[in-house]
ChimeraX commands (.cxc) that place a marker at each C-alpha (Angstrom):
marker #1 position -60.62,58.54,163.17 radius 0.5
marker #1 position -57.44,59.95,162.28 radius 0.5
marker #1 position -59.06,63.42,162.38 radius 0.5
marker #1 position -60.42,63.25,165.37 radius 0.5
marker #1 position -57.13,62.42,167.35 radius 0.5
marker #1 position -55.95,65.41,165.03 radius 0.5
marker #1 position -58.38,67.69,166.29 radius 0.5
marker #1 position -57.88,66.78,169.85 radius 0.5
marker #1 position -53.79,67.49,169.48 radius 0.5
marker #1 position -54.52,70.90,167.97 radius 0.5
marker #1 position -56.59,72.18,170.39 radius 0.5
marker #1 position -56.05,70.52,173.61 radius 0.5
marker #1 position -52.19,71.04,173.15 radius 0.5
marker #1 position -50.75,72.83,169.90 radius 0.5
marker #1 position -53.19,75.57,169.66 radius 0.5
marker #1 position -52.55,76.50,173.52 radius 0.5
marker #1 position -48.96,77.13,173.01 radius 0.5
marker #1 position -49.11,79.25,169.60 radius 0.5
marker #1 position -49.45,83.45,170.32 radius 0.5
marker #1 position -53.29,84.26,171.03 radius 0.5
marker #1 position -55.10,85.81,168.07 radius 0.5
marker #1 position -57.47,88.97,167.41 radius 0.5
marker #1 position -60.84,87.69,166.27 radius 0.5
marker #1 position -60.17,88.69,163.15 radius 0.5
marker #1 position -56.19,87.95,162.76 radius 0.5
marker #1 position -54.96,85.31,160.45 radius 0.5
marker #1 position -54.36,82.22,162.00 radius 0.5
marker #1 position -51.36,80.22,160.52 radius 0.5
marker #1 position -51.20,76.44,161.60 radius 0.5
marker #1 position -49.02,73.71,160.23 radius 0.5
marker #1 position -49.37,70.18,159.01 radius 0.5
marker #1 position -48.01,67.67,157.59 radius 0.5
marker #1 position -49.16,65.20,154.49 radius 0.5
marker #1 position -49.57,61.66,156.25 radius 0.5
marker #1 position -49.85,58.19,154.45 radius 0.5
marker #1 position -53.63,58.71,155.84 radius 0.5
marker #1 position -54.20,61.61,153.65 radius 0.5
marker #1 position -53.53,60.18,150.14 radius 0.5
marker #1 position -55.70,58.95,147.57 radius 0.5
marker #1 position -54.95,56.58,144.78 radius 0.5
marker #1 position -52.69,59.06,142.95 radius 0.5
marker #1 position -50.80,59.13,145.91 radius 0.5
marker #1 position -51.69,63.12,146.47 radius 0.5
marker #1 position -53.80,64.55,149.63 radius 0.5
marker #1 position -57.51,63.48,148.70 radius 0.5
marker #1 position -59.45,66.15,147.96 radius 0.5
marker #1 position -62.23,65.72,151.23 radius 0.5
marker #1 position -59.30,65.13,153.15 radius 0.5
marker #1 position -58.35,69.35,152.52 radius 0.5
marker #1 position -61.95,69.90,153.65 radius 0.5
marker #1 position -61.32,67.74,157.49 radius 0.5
marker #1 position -58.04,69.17,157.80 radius 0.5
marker #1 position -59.34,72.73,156.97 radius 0.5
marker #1 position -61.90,72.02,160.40 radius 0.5
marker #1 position -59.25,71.15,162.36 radius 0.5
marker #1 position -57.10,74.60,161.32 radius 0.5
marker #1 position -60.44,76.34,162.20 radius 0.5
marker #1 position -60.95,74.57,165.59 radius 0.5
marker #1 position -57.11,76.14,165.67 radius 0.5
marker #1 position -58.02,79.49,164.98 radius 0.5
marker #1 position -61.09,79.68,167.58 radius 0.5
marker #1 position -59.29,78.38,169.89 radius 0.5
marker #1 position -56.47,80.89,169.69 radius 0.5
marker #1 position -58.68,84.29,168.71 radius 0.5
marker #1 position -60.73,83.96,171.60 radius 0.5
marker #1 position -63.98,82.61,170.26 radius 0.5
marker #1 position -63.62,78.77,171.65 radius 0.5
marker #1 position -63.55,80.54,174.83 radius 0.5
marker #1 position -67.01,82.76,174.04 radius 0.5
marker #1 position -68.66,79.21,172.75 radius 0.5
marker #1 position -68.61,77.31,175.64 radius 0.5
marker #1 position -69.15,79.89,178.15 radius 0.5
marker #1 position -72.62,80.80,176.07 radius 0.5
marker #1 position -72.77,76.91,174.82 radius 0.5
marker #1 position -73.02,77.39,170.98 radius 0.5
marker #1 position -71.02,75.42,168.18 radius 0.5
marker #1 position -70.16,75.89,165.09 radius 0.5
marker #1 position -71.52,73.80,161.88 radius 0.5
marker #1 position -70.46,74.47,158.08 radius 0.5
marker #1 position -73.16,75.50,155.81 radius 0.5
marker #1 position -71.61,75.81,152.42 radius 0.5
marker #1 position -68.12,75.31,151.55 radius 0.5
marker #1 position -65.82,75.47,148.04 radius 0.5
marker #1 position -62.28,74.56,147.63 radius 0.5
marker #1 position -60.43,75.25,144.36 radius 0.5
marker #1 position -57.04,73.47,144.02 radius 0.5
marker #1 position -53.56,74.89,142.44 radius 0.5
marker #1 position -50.66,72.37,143.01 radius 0.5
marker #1 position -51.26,69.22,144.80 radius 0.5
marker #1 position -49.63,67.87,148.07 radius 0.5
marker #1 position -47.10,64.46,148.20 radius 0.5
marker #1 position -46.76,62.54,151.43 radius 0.5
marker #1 position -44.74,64.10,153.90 radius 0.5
marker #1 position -45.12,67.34,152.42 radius 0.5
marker #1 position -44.84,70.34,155.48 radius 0.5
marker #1 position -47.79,73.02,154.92 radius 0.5
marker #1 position -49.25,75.86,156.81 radius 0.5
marker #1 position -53.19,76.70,156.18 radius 0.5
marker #1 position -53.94,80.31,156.76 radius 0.5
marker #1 position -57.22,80.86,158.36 radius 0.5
marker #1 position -59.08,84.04,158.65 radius 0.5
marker #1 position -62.64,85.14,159.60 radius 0.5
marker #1 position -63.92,87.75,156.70 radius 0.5
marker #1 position -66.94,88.92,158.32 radius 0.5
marker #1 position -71.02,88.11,158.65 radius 0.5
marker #1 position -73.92,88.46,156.09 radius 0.5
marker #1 position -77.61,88.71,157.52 radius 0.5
marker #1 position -77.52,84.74,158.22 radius 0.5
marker #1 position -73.64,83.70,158.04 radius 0.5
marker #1 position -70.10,83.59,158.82 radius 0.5
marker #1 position -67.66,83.79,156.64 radius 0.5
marker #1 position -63.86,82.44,156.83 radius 0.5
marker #1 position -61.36,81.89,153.97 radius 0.5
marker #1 position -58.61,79.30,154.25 radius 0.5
marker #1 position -55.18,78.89,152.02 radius 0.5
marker #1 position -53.09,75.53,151.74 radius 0.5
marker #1 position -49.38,77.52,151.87 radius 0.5
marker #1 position -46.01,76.02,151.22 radius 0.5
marker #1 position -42.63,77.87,150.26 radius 0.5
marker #1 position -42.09,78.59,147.09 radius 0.5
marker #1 position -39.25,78.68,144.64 radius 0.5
marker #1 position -38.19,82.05,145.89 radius 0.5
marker #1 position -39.04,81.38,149.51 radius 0.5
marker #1 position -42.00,83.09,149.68 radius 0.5
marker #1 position -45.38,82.13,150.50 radius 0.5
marker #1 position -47.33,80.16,147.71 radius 0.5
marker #1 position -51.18,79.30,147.74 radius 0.5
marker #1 position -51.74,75.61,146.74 radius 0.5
marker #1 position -55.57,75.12,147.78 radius 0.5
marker #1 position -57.92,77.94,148.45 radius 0.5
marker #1 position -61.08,77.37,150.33 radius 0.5
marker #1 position -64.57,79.12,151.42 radius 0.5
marker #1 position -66.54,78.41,154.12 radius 0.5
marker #1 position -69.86,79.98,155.08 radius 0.5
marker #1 position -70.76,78.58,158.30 radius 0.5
marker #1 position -73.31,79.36,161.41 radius 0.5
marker #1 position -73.41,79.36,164.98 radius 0.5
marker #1 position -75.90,76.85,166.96 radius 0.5
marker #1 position -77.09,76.74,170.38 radius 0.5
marker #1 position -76.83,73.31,171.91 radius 0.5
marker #1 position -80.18,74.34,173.82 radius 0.5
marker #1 position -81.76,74.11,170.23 radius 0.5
marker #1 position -81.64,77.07,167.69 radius 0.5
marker #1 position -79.45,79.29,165.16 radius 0.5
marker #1 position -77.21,81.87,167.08 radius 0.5
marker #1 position -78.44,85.97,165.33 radius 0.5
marker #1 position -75.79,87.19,163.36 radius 0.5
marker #1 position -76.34,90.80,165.82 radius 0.5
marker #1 position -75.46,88.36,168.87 radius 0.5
marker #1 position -72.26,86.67,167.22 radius 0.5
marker #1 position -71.18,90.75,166.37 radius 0.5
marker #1 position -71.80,91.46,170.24 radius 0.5
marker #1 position -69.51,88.63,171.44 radius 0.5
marker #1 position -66.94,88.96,168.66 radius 0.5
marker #1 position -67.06,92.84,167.63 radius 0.5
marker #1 position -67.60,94.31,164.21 radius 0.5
marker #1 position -66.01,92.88,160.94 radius 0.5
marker #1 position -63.06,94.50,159.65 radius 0.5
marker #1 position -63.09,97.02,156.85 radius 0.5
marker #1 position -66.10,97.37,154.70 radius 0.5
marker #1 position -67.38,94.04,155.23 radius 0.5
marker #1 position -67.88,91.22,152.85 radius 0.5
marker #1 position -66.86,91.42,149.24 radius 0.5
marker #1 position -70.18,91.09,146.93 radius 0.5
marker #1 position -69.31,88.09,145.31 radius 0.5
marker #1 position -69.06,86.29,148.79 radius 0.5
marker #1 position -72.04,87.24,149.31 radius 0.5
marker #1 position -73.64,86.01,146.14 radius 0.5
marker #1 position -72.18,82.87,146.43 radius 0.5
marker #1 position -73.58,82.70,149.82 radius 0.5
marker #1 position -76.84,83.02,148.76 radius 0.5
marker #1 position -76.58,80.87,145.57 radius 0.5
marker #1 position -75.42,77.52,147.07 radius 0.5
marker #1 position -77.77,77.96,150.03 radius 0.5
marker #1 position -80.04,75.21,150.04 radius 0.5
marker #1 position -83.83,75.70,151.74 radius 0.5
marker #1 position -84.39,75.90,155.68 radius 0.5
marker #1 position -84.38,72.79,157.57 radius 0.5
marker #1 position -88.20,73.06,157.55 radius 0.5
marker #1 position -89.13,74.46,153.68 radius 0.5
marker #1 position -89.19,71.70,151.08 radius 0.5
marker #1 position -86.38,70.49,149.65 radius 0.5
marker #1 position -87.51,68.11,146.89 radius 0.5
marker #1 position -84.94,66.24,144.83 radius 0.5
marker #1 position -85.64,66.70,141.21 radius 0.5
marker #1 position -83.24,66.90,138.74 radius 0.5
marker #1 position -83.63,68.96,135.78 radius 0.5
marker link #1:1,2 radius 0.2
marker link #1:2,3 radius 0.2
marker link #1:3,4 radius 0.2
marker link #1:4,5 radius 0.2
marker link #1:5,6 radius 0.2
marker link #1:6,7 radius 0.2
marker link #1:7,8 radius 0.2
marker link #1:8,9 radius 0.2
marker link #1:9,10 radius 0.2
marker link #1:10,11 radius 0.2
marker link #1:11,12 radius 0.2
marker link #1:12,13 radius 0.2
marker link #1:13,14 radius 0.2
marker link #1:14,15 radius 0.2
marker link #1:15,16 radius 0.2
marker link #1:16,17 radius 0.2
marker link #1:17,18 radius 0.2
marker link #1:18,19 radius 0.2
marker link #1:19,20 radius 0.2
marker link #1:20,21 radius 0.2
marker link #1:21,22 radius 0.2
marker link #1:22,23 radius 0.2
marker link #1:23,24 radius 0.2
marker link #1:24,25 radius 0.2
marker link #1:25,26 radius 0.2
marker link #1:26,27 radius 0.2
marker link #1:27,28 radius 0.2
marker link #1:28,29 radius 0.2
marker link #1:29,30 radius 0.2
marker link #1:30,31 radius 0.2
marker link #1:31,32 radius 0.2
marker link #1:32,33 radius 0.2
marker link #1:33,34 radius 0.2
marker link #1:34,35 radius 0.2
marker link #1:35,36 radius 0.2
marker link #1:36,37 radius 0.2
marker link #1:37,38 radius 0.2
marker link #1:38,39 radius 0.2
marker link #1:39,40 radius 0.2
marker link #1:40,41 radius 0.2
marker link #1:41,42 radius 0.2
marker link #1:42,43 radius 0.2
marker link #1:43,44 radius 0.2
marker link #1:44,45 radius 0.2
marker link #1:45,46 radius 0.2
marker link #1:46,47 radius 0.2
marker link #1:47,48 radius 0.2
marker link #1:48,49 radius 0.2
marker link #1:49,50 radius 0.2
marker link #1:50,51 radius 0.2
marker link #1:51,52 radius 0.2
marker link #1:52,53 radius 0.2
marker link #1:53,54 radius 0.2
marker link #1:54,55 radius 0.2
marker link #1:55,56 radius 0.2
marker link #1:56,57 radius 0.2
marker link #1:57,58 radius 0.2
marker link #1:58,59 radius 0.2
marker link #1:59,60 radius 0.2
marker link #1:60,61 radius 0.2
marker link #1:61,62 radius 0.2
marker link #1:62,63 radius 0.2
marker link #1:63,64 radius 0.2
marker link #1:64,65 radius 0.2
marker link #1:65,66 radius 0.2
marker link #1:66,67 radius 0.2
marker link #1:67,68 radius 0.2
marker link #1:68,69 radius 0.2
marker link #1:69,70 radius 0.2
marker link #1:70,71 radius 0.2
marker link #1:71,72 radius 0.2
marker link #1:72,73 radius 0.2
marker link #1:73,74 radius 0.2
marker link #1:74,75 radius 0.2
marker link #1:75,76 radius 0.2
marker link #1:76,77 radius 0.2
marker link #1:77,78 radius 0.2
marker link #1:78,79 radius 0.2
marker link #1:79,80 radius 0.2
marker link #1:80,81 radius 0.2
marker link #1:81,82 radius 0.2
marker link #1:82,83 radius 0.2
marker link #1:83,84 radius 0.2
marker link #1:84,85 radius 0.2
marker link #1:85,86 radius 0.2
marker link #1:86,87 radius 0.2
marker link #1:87,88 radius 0.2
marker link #1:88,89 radius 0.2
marker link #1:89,90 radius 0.2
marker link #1:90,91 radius 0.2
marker link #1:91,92 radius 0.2
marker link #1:92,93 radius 0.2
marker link #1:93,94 radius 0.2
marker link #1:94,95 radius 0.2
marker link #1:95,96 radius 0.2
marker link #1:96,97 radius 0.2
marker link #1:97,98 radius 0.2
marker link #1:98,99 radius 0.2
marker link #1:99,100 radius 0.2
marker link #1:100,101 radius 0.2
marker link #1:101,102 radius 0.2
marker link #1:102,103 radius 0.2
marker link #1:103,104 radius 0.2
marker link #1:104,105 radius 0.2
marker link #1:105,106 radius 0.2
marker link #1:106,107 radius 0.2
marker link #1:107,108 radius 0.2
marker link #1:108,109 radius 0.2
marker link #1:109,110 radius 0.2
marker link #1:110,111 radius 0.2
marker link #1:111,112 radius 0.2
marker link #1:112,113 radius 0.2
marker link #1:113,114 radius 0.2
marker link #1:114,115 radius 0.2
marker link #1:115,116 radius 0.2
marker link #1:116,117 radius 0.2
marker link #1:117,118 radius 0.2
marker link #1:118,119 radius 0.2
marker link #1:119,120 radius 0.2
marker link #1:120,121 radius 0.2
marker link #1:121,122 radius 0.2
marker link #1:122,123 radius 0.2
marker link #1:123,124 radius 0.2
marker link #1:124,125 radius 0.2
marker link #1:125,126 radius 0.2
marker link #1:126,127 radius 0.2
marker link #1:127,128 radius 0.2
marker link #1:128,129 radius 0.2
marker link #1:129,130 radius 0.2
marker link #1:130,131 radius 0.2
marker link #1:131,132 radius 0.2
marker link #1:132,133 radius 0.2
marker link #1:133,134 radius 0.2
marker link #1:134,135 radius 0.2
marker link #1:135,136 radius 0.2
marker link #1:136,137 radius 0.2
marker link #1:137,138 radius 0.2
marker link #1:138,139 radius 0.2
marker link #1:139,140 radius 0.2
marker link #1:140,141 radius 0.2
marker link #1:141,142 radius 0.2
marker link #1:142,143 radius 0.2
marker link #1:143,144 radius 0.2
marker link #1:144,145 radius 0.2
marker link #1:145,146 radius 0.2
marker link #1:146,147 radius 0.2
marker link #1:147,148 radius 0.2
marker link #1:148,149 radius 0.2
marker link #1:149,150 radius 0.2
marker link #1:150,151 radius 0.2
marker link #1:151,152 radius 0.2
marker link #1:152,153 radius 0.2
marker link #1:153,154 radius 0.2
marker link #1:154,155 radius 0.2
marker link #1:155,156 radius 0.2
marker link #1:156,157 radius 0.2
marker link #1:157,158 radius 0.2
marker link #1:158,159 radius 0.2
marker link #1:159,160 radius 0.2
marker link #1:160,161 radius 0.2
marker link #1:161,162 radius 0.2
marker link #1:162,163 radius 0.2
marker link #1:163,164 radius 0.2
marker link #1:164,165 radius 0.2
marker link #1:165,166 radius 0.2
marker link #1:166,167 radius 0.2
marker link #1:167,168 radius 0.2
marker link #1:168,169 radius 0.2
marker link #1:169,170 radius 0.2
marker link #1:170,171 radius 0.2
marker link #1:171,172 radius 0.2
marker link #1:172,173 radius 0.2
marker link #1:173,174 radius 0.2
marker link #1:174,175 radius 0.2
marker link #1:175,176 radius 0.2
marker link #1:176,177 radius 0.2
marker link #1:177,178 radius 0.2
marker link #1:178,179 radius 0.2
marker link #1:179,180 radius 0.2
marker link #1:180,181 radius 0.2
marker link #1:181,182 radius 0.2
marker link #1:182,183 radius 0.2
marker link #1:183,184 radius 0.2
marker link #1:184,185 radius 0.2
marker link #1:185,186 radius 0.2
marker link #1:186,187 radius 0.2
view
């Protein structure tokens, strides 16, 4: 529940008062490690990096533009694959920033990387988490949003699109369509 009243402060107040965002800018939002967020070894639970990495992406749509382009053409968002991989952990009370940033699209996907940042030693910048998601667009009238219609409302990805391993691991951890088979046997 804690989340959710998380969610609301970002983007019904925080998010509105932070400089507005290019779709394609990196969007740097700050938190804080709450007695909510710990585990046993009294460090941030590891699915607790994965709720509070939604709630820096609500954030970021919110201040690139895109929140704005979602409910005037009623989609939403949902996360279709997602990877973490962890560097230093986080202690209670601990102030940290998590850089969010849309990559680009595949043929079926949208792809954002987000970063778990705290000062280092020397002041700068440090990564402590690292994430991937690869996420899609719904309409709320039923229906996957094309990947040519997301490019018309948000413009063309940056550069020379996705890097190939992105891509691979896209396709690799994709599990069948809602309607194929999807039988659990282990092997």
């Amino acid at each position: 529940m804690h989340m959710l009243f998380r969610t609301l402060l970002h983007v019904l107040f925080l998010s509105r008062r932070r400089p507005d965002l290019g779709h394609y800018d990196v969007a740097k939002t700050r938190f804080i490690t709450l007695p909510t967020d710990l585990d046993i070894n009294r460090h941030m639970n590891n699915g607790v990096y994965f709720s509070i990495m939604d709630v820096a992406r609500f954030d970021m749509l919110v201040r690139n533009g895109i929140w704005n382009v979602m409910r005037e053409r009623e989609w939403y968002p949902v996360v279709a694959s997602e990877t973490i991989t962890f560097r230093k952990s986080l202690s209670l009370w601990q102030r940290f920033t998590i850089e969010s940033r849309v990559l680009g699209f595949d043929d079926k996907a949208v792809y954002v990387e987000q970063r778990f940042v705290r000062p280092g030693p020397d002041g700068q910048p440090e990564v402590y988490a690292q994430g991937f998601i690869r996420g899609r667009f719904l309409r709320k009238s039923g229906g996957t949003v094309p990947i040519p219609e997301l490019i018309e409302a948000f413009g063309t990805q940056p550069g020379d699109g996705l890097p190939d391993w992105i891509e691979r691991w896209g396709q690799d951890v994709a599990l069948p369509a809602t309607r194929a088979a999807a039988p659990s046997v282990w092997r």
